[in-house]
C-alpha positions in Angstrom: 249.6 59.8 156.3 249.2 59.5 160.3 251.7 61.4 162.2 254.1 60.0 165.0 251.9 62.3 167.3 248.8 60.9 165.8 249.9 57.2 166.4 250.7 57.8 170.0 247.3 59.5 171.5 244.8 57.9 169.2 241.9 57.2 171.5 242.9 59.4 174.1 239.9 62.6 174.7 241.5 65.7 174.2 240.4 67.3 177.1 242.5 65.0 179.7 245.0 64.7 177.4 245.2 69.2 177.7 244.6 68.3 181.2 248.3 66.3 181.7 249.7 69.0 179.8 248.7 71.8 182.2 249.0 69.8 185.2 253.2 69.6 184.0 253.2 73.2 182.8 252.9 72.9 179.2 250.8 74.4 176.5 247.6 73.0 176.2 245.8 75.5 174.5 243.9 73.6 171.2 240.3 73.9 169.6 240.4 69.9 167.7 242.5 67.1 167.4 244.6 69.2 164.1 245.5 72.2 166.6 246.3 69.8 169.4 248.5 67.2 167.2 250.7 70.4 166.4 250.9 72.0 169.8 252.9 68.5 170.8 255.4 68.7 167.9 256.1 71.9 168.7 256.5 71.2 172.3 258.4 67.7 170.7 260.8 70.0 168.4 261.8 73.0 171.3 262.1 70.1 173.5 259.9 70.8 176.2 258.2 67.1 176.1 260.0 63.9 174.8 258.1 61.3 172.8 258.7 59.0 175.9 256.7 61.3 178.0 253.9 61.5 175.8 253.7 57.9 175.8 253.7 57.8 179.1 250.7 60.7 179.4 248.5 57.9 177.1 249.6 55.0 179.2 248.1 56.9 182.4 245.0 58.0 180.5 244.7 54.4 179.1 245.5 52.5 182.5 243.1 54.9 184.9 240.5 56.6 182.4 237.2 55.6 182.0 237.8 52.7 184.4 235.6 50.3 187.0 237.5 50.0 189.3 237.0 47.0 192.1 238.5 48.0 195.7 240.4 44.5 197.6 242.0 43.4 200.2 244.8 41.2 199.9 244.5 38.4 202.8 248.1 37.8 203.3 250.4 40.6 201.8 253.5 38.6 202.6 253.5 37.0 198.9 254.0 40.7 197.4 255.6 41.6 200.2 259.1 40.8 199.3 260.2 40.9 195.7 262.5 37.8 195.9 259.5 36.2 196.7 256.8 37.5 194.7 259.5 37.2 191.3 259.6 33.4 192.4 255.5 32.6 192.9 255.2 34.8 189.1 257.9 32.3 188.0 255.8 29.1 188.6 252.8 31.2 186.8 254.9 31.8 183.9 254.8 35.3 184.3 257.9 37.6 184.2 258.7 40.5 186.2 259.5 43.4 184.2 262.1 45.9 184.7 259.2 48.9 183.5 255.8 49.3 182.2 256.6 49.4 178.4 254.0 50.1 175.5 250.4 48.5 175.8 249.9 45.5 173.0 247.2 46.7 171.4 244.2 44.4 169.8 245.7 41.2 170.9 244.4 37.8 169.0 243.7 36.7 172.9 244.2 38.4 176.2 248.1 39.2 177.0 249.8 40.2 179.9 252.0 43.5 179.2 254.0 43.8 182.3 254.1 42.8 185.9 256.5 45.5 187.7 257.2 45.3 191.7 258.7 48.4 193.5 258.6 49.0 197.4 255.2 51.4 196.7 253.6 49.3 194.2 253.1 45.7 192.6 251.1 46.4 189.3 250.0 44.0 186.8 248.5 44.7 183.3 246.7 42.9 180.8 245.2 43.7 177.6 242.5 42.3 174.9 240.7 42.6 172.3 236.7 43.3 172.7 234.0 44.0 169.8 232.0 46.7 169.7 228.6 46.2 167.4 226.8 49.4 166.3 223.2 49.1 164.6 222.2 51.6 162.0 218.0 51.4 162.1 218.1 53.5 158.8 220.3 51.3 156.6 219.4 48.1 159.0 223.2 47.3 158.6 226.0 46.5 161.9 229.4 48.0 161.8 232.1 46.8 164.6 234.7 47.6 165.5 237.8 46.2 168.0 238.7 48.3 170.5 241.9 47.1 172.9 240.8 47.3 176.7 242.8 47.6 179.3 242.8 46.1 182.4 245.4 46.9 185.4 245.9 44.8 188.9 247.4 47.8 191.7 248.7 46.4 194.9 250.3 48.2 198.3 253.2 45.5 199.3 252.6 46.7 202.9 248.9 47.4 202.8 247.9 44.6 200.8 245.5 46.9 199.4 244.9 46.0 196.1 242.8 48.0 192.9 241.5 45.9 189.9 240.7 48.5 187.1 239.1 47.2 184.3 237.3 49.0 181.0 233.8 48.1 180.5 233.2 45.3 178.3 232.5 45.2 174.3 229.5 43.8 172.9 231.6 40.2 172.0 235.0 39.4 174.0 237.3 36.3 174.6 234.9 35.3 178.0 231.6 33.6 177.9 229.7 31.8 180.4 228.6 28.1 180.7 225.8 28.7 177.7 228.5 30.4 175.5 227.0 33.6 175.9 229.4 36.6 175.9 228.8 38.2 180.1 229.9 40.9 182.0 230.8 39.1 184.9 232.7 36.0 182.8 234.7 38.9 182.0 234.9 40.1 185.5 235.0 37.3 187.3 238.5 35.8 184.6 240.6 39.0 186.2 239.2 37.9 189.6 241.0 34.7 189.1 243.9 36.0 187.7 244.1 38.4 190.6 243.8 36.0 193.2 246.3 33.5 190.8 248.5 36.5 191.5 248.0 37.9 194.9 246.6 35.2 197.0 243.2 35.2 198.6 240.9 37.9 198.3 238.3 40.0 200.4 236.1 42.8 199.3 236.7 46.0 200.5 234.6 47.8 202.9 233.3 50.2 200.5 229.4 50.3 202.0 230.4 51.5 205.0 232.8 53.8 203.3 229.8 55.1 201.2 227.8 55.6 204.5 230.3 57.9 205.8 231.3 60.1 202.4 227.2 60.9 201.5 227.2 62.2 205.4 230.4 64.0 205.3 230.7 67.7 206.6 231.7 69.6 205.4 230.6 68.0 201.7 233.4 66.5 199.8 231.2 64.9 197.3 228.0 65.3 195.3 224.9 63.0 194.8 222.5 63.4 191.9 219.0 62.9 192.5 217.8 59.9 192.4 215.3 57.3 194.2 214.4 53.7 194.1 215.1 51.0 196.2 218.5 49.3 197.9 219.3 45.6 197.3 217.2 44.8 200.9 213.9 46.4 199.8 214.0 49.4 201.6 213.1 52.9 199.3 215.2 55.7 198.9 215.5 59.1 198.0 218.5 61.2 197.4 217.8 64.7 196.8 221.0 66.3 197.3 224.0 65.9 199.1 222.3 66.9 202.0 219.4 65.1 201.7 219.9 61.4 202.0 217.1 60.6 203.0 218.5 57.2 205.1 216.6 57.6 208.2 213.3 57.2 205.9 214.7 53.7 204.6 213.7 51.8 207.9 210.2 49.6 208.0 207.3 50.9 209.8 207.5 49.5 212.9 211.0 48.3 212.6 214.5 48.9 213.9 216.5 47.6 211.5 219.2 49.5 209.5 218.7 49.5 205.7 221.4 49.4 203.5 222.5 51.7 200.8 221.1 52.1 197.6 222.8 49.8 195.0 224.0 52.5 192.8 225.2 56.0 194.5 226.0 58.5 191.1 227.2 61.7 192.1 231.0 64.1 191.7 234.0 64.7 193.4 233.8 68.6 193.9 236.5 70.2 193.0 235.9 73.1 195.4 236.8 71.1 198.5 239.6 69.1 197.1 242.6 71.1 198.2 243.3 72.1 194.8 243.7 68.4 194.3 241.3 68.6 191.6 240.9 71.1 188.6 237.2 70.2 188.2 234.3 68.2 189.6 235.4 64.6 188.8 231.8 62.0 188.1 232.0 59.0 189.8 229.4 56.3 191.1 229.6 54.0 193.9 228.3 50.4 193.5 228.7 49.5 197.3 227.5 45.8 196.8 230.5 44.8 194.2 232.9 47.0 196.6 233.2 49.4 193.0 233.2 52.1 192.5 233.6 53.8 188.1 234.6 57.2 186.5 233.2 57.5 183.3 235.1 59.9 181.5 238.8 59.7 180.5 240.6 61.4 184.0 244.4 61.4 184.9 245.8 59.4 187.9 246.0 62.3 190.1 242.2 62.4 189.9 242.0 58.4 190.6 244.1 58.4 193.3 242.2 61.4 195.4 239.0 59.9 195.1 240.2 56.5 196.7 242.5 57.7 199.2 239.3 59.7 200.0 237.1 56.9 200.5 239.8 54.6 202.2 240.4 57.4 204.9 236.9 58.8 205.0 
């Protein structure tokens, strides 16, 4: 029989979820899932964490782990600006404002909107669905799948207009297709785009090459690229041999002036070293400067989120 504990943080990594703990001065110590499942009952029972709270430790991991995560600006920020205001465009969208962020629906029969909250700090939107993910097994030449709930969260400063679309990476079949009927990435992509402009008005990319530029040049080093090579969206090669060798100035034409433009994908980590005990360990993340996204592929707390693009906004 599945514990109450159990229920709450399936699907959650253990490791970010010991992470919360330690970051709120709990006990985290806990070799597998068993060990960790009765840690939080008997943190639950002595009353040093309410089941509320734990719900609220998966909601973060859900709502910033793993995530893409598409950096906007909002054209006019008046709309969010003002709650009156915004509570009356999200009326004619049939969309109510909610009075707090609530459980996540979880496998939805079609994509559902869990809560749309406005406070003086932050506008956030979330939806969820339901995608398919299809394993092969070469030996038995059999499928299995399997529906996994994704979540997808719309972040917005009302004074800023600064707006963060987190979404999970796609299943192998979801509710978006494109004009062939062809399960894509970007009909996926491109469905939240709409809602978020539905939502927040027009949008513009943020200026997240430039942004880029500035962070693989920083010094002292604040972040860390993996070797790699190749070439940028504009046909100019590149290297990257370390964070201190990006090798830009060997990106221009023989002959030629003219400023290349970054590589198209930038992988590297946030080190934790420099991060003013910000972070409690080198945090992966990659920087697709073209889509203005940037994607942390491991489950991470949003503490960690938050540093990394506060980083690159004020870089």
């Amino acid at each position: 029989m599945t514990s109450p504990v159990q229920s709450v943080i399936t699907g959650v990594t253990q490791s970010v979820l010991k992470s919360w703990l330690r970051r709120h001065g709990l006990r985290h110590s806990a070799d597998n899932e068993t060990a960790l499942i009765a840690l939080i009952e008997k943190l639950l029972d002595k009353g040093d964490l309410t089941l509320e709270g734990l719900k609220s430790a998966v909601r973060e991991i859900e709502e910033y782990g793993g995530k893409r995560v598409y950096l906007k600006q909002i054209l006019d920020a008046s709309v969010i600006s003002d709650r009156r205001k915004f509570e009356k465009h999200l009326q004619e969208l049939a969309i109510p404002l909610s009075l707090e962020k609530g459980d996540s629906i979880r496998t939805p029969s079609k994509p559902r909107l869990n809560y749309a909250i406005w406070s003086d700090e932050e506008v956030r939107v979330k939806f969820t669905e339901t995608h398919t993910h299809v394993k092969f097994d070469k030996r038995t030449r059999k499928h299995e799948e399997r529906a996994v709930t994704k979540f997808i969260v719309m972040s917005a400063e009302p004074q800023t207009g600064f707006l963060r679309i987190y979404m999970d990476p796609p299943g192998d079949e979801h509710p978006h297709e494109n004009d062939r009927g062809v399960y894509t990435d970007v009909a996926y992509r491109d469905h939240y785009f709409s809602r978020a402009e539905e939502i927040f008005g027009e949008l513009d990319d943020f200026k997240l090459a430039q942004a880029a530029e500035r962070l693989l040049q920083a010094d002292p080093p604040i972040y860390e690229p993996l070797l790699d090579s190749g070439w940028t969206p504009d046909n100019f090669k590149y290297t990257i041999a370390g964070r201190s060798d990006v090798r830009l100035a060997e990106l221009y034409k023989s002959g030629s002036n003219e400023r290349p433009g970054l590589p198209d994908l930038v992988r590297g980590h946030w080190i934790q070293r420099m991060s003013g005990n910000q972070l409690e360990r080198d945090l992966y993340m990659f920087i697709r400067a073209a889509e203005s996204r940037i994607q942390f592929k491991a489950d991470c707390l949003a503490v960690e989120v938050d540093y990394a693009i506060s980083r690159i906004r004020t870089i």
